[in-house]
N, C-alpha and C positions, 0 to 999 in steps of 0.2 A: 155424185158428179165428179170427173174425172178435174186434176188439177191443169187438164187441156182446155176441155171445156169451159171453167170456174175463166179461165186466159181471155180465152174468147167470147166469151158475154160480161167481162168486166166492165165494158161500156156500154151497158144497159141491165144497170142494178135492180132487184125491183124497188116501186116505188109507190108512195101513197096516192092518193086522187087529189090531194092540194099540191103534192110534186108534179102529179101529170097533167094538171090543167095550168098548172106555173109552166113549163117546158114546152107545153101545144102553146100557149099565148107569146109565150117567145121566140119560139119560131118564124111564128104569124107575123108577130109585130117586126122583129131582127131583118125578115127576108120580105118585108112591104108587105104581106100577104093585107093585113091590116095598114093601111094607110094612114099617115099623123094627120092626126086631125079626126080621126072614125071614133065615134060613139060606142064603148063597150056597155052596153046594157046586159045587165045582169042574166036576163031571162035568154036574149038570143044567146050571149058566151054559154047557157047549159045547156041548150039546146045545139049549138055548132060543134060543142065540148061531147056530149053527151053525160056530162057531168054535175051530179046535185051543188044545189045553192052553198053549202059549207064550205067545201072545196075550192068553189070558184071566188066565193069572197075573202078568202084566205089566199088566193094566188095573185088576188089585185091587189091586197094591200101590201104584197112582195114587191110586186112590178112597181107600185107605187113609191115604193120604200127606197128600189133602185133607179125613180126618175123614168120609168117606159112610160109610165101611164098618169096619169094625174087629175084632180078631182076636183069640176066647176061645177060652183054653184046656180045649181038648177039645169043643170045640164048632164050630170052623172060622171063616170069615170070615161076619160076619153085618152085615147094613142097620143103620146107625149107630140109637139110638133116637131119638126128639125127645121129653127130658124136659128139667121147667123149669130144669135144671142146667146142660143141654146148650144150651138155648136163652139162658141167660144169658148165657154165656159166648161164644156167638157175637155176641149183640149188644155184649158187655163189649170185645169185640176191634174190632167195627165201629165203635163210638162214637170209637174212639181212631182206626183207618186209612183209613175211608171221611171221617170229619170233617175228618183233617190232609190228606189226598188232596183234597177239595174247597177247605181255605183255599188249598192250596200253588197249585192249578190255576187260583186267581181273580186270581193276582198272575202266573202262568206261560204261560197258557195262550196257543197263540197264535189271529190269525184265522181260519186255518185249523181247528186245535182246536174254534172258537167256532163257525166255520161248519156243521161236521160236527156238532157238537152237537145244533144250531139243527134241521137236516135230521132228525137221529135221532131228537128228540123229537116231531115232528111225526108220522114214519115210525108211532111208536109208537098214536100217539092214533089214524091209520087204520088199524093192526093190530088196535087194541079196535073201532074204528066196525063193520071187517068180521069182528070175530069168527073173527080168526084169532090161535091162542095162540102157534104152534110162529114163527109170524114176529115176533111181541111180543117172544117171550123172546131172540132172537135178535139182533134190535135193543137191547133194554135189556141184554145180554152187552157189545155192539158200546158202548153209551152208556156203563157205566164202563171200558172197556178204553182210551176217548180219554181219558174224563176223570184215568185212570190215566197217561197219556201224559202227559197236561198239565199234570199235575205236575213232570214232568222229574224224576222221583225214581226210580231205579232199582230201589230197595227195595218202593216201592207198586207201581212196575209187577208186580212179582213177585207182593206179596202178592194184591192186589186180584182179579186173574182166578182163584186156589185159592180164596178163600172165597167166588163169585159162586154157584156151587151149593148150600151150605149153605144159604143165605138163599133163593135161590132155593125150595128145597123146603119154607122154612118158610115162604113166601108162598102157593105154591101150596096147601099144608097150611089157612092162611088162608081161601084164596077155596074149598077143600075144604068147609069147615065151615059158611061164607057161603054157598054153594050156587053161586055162578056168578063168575069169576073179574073178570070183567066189573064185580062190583061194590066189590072191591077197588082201582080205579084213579083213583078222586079223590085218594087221597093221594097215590099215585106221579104222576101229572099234575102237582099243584103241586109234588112234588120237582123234577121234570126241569124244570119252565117256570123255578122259582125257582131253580135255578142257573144255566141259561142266563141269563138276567135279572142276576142277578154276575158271571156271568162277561165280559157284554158292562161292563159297568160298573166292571167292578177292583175290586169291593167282596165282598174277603175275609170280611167279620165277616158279611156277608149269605149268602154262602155258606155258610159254615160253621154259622150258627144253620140254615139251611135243609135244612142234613143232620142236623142233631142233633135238629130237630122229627120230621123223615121214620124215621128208625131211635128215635125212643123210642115214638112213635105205632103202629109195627108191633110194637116190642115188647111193649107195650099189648095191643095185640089179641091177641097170640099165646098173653100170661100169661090174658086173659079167655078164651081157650077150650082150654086143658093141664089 
């Protein structure tokens, strides 16, 4: 394989059958496919999946693990709900590790970091121009996993990629309700532009108010339509 190619299938590794039945259920669940509240019964996920029992119960207790999915008694594993309890609490955790993640990354980060940044956010603005969601979301995965990096904090690195799905689904949930996802991306714009913009600059407090506008802004929206 050519190091062209090796480029261009970077973003789609291969992968085990408890990775690809973890990635098919998150999708499902990120883009409503699966509804909060829907019943994941083991037999119909292998069968939607096409995917043996091992796999799949190794991909719930992922999802589980990252809060998508969750497990009542006498009732099985079911699609996390999105109520304003649920949605609090996710932005109550982000305020504190996406904010400390963005001041640490504005005094850490390096130019490399910055560079890839720079490229990502850009990447992102022609995934909206061409009306491509599954490459958007993909990049903005990719745009906090650096900025997770650039922290140099072991601990955010960890956190930051488990709770990018939650939030994830309560944006989509968002542009759901707006009618086109497309129209929910003035504020993520100035997010990404206004950290790259700190982070070329080492201006921490810029950073950091520019994540705290960005996550109370969505949370905003998200209380005005629950």
């Amino acid at each position: 394989m050519t190091n062209t190619e090796m480029s261009e299938n970077q973003d789609f590794p291969v992968v085990s059958l408890a990775e690809k039945a973890y990635q098919l259920l998150v999708r499902k669940i990120t883009h409503l496919e699966l509804r909060p509240g829907s019943v994941l019964a083991e037999k119909w996920v292998m069968a939607e999946l096409g995917i043996g029992r091992t796999p799949v119960r190794e991909a719930l207790q992922r999802l589980s693990a990252e809060g998508l999915v969750s497990h009542m008694p006498n009732r099985g594993m079911l699609v996390t709900d999105i109520s304003a309890s649920n949605v609090q609490h996710i932005y109550e955790f982000r305020s504190v590790i996406d904010v400390f993640m963005a001041r640490l990354a504005a005094t850490r980060a390096t130019k490399s970091n910055i560079s890839e940044l720079t490229e990502l956010a850009k990447k992102m603005v022609q995934a909206t121009d061409a009306d491509d969601l599954d490459l958007f979301i993909r990049r903005d995965q990719q745009f906090y996993e650096t900025m997770a990096q650039a922290s140099q904090n072991i601990y955010v690195e960890e956190a930051v990629p488990r709770i990018f799905n939650l939030h994830l689904r309560l944006w989509l949930f968002i542009s759901n309700k707006v009618g086109d996802w497309r129209d929910t991306m003035a504020v993520h714009e100035e997010m990404t532009q206004g950290i790259v913009n700190a982070f070329r600059a080492r201006t921490p407090d810029d950073a950091e108010l520019t994540m705290k506008m960005y996550i109370s802004r969505r949370q905003q929206q998200i209380k005005g339509l629950l």
